[in-house]
N, C-alpha and C positions, 0 to 999 in steps of 0.2 A: 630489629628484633620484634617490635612491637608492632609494626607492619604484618609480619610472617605467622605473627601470635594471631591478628586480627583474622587472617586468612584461616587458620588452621580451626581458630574456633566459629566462625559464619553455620549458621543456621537457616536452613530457609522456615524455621518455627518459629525465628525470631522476627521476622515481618509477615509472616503467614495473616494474620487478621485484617492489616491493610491492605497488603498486596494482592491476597487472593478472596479474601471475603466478599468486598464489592464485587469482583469479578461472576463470582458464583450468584451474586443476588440480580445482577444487572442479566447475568445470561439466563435466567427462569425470568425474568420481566421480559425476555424475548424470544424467547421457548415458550409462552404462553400462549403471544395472538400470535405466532407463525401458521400454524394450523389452521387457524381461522379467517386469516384475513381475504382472502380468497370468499370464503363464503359471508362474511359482514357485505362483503361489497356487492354481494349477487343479493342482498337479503335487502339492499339498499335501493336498489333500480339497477347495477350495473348489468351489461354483456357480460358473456364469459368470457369475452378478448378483451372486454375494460378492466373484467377484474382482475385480469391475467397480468395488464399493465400495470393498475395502481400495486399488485405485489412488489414489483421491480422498484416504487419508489422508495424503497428505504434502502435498495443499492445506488440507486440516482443521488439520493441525498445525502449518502456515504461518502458517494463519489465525488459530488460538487462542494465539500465541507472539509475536504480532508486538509487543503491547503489554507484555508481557513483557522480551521482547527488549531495548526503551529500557532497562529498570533495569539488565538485565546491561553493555550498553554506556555507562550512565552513570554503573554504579559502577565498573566494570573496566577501559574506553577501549576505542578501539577494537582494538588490537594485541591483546589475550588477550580480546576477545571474538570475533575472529577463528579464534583457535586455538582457542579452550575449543570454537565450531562446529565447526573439523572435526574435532576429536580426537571429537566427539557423533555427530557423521557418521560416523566411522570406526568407532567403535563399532558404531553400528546397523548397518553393511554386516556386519560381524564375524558379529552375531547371526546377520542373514540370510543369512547362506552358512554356517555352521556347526550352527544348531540346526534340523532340518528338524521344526518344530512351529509348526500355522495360528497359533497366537495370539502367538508369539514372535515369527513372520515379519511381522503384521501392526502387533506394538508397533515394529519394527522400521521398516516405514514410517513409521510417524507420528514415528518420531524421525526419520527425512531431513528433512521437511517443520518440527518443529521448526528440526533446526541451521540449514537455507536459512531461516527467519526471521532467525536472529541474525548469521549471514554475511553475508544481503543489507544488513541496516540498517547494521553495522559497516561494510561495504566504504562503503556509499553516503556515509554520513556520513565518514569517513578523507578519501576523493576530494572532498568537498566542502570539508575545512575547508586541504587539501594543494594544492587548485591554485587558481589568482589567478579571480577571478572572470570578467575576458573568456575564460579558456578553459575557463568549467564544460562547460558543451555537450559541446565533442568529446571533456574529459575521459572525459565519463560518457557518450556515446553511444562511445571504444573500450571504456568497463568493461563496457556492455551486449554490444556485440560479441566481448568477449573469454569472456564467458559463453558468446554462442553460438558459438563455433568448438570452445570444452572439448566443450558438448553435443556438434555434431557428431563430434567426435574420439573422443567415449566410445564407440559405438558398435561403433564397428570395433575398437576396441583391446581392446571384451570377447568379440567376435567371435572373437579369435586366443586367447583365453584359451579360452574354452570349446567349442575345437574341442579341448581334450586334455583338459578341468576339468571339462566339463558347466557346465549354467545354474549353479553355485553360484559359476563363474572371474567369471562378471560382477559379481558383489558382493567378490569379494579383487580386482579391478582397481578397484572404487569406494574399497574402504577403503584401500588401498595410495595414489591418488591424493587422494582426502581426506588421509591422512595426510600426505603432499607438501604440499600447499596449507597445513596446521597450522604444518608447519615452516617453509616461506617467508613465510608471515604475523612470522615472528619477524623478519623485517627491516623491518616498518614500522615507522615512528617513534610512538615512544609520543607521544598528543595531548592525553593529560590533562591537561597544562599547554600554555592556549593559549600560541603565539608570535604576534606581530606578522604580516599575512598581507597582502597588498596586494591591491587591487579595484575595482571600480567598481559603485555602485549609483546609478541615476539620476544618471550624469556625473558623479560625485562620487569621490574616494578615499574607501578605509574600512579599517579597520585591524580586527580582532578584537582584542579587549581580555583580561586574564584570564580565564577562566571564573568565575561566579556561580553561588553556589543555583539548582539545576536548578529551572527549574517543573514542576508536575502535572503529569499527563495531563489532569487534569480543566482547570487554567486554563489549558493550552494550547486542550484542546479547545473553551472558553468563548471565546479572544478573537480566535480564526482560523475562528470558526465559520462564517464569511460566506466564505474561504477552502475549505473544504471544504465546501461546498454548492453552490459557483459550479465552480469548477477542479474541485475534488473528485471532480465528478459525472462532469464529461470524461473522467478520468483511472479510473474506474470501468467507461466505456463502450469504453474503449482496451483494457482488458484484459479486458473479456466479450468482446469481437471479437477478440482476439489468441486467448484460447483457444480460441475457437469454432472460427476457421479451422484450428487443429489437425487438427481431427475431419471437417472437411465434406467435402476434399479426398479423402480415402482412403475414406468414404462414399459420395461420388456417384461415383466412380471404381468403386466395388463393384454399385452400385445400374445404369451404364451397361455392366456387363461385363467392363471391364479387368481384367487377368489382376494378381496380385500383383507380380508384377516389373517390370511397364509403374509401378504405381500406384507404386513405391516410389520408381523412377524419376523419376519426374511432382515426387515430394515433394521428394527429391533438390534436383534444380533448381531447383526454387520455393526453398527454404532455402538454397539457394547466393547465389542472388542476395539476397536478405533479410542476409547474412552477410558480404556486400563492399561494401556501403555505408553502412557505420555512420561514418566519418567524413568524408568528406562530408557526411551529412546533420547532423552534431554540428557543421561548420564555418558552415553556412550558419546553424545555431539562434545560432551565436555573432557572425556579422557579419548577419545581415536580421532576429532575434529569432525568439522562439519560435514565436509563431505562424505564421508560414512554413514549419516543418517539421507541428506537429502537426496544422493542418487539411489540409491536403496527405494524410498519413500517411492518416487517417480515409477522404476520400472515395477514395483509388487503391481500399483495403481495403473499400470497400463498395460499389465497380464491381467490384470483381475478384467478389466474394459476387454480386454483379447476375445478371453475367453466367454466371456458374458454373451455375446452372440449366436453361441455353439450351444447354450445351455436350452434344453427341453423338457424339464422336469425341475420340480420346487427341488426337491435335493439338489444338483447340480448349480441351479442359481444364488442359492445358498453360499454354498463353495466358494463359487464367483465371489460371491458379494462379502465373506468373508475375507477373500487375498486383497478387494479392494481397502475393505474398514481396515483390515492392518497395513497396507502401505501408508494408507491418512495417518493412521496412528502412531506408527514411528515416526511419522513427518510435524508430531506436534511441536509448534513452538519454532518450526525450523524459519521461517518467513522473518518475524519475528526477531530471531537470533542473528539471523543474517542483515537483517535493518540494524542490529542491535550494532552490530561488528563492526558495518562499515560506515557506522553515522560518527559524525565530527562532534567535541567540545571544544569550543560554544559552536552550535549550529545542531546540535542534534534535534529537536523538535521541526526544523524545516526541514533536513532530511528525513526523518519518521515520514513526515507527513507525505514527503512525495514518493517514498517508499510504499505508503499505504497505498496512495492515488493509483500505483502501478497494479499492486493487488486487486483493487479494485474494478481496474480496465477488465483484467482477467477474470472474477466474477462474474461481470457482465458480457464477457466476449464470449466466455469456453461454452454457455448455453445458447448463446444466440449461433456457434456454429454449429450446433448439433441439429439446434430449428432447419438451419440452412441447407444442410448437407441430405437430413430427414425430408423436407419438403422435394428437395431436389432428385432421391435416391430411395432410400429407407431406410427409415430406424437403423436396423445392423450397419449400414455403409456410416451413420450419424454418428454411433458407438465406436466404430473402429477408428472412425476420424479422431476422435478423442481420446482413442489408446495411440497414434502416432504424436497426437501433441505433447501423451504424457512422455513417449521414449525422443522428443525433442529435447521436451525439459530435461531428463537426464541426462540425454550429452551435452545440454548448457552448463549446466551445473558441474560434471563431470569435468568440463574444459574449464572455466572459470572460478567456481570455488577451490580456495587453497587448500591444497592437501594436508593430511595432520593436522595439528595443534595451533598452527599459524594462524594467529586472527585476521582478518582486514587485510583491504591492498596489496 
């Protein structure tokens, strides 16, 4: 009874300041220099192909930290490996607005991309073992949303800085808001010692037990191997096509003639809408299951990519870019949910982490084929490529995630 009481009364108000607070302050520390990094590094001595690359390093250093990442959060918890992220984050903005030297500026990326390793696995993991299982979904599709609102928010708040600061205000507003997020992280409840947690898996109650002897990475990766191969692969194709559409947008927008201000515009609103339905789409993952948001998510995102090629007029790109921001947008939190689902106790911060690793690959892969295909073809043949990967991932998903209500395996 007092299990079913626990359930009925959960609140996601009731951890909102831990759970979601850092989040929103750590994603404007990185919504700040997004924008600018590109140009710090050309203002610096670089190419436009070197400053092209040092952007990439804080997916490098996402990527190469993710596996790492577990042992910091499985020796430390999640609460100080929270903090110890953005105090690391804070730091590296420090650098980068204070030392104007290429190679500082660029160590300095790869530590953003570092600490967002160990910040995303810590938050993911806290929100998983902190809310009852019928509410993982909108848990983590508002933590995904709460991310994207900081992004958008950073932008403008480095905007008003470095109308007096120059480009260097936009990095003392990353470290200043990193360092915010450090400090609020201090109200999560330390998780190192599990408590009794209520849930449901396959219909069932489940309680979390003590924690145990963490496993490997290596015998996690050994006994979920069929797990990440199946899901895995989806969950890879979600965020090659997430990044992608980053770039296509303000591409074919350039390639069709729109003027900067129209295209920014155009982006605007596309990520607005992507940015007001994250829970929603986290309610419907928690009453119809997963797969009702992630194949959904997939093919909106690879009609929107379809049709993007066909468009000749700022109105009709618009459109476009509208079907894409809401396929993203129902899709918040699914990545996430899905790591959430089929990750083990004890063992879940090693699997997070190679769950992230996956994500990751896809980041960096879904642009580098577009480079590939574009260099090879054109642009539209680069875009279309990218609306076939996205109708991959949904017959991955489609075949592989459980239908219904059914969690995991």
């Amino acid at each position: 009874m007092e299990v079913a009481e626990a359930i009925d009364t959960f609140s996601l108000r009731s951890i909102a300041v831990p759970a979601f607070g850092p989040t929103v302050l750590y994603g404007t520390a990185i919504g700040a220099i997004l924008p600018v990094i590109a140009l710090t590094a050309r203002d610096l001595g670089a190419t436009v192909a070197l400053a092209a690359a040092i952007v990439t390093l804080t997916g490098i250093g996402s990527l190469l930290t993710n596996v790492p990442a577990t042992l910091v959060t499985t020796r430390f918890g999640e609460k100080w490996a929270l903090v110890g992220a953005s105090a690391w984050c804070a730091l590296a903005m420090v650098l980068a607005a204070s030392v104007p030297v290429l190679g500082v500026f660029a160590l300095a990326v790869f530590m953003v991309g570092m600490a967002g390793a160990v910040f995303g696995l810590a938050r993911q993991s806290y929100v998983t073992e902190a809310v009852p299982l019928h509410f993982r979904a909108r848990a983590l599709s508002t933590l995904g949303g709460s991310n994207r609102i900081g992004v958008f928010i950073g932008p403008f708040a480095a905007a008003g800085v470095m109308s007096f600061a120059g480009t260097p205000g936009a990095y003392w507003v990353g470290a200043a808001a990193a360092f915010a997020a450090g400090l609020l992280s201090l109200t999560v409840p330390d998780l190192s010692v599990r408590t009794p947690r209520a849930g449901k898996r396959n219909g069932e109650l489940e309680d979390t037990v003590a924690a145990v002897a963490a496993p490997s990475i290596g015998s996690i990766l050994r006994s979920h191997s069929r797990v990440f191969g199946t899901v895995g692969i989806g969950v890879l194709l979600i965020a090659a096509v997430r990044a992608t559409r980053q770039a296509v947008i303000p591409l074919w927008a350039q390639h069709l003639g729109i003027d900067p201000a129209q295209t920014a515009l155009i982006y605007g609103i596309s990520a607005g809408i992507d940015m007001l339905i994250f829970y929603p789409a986290g309610r419907v993952m928690d009453l119809r299951g997963r797969r009702a948001v992630a194949v959904p998510c997939m093919l909106f995102m690879a009609a929107g990519l379809g049709l993007l090629p066909l468009t000749s007029t700022p109105l009709q790109l618009l459109l476009a870019a509208l079907l894409i921001g809401f396929g993203n947008g129902i899709g918040s939190g699914i990545v996430m949910t899905l790591g959430a689902d089929f990750s083990p106790q004890p063992g879940r911060p090693q699997f997070l982490g190679l769950w992230r690793l996956l994500s990751d690959i896809g980041i960096l892969s879904g642009p580098g084929l577009l480079s590939a295909v574009t260099a090879a073809v054109s642009l539209s043949a680069g875009i279309l490529a990218t609306a076939l990967m996205g109708l991959a991932g949904a017959a991955v998903l489609w075949k592989f995630v459980p239908k219904g209500r059914r969690i995991g395996p």
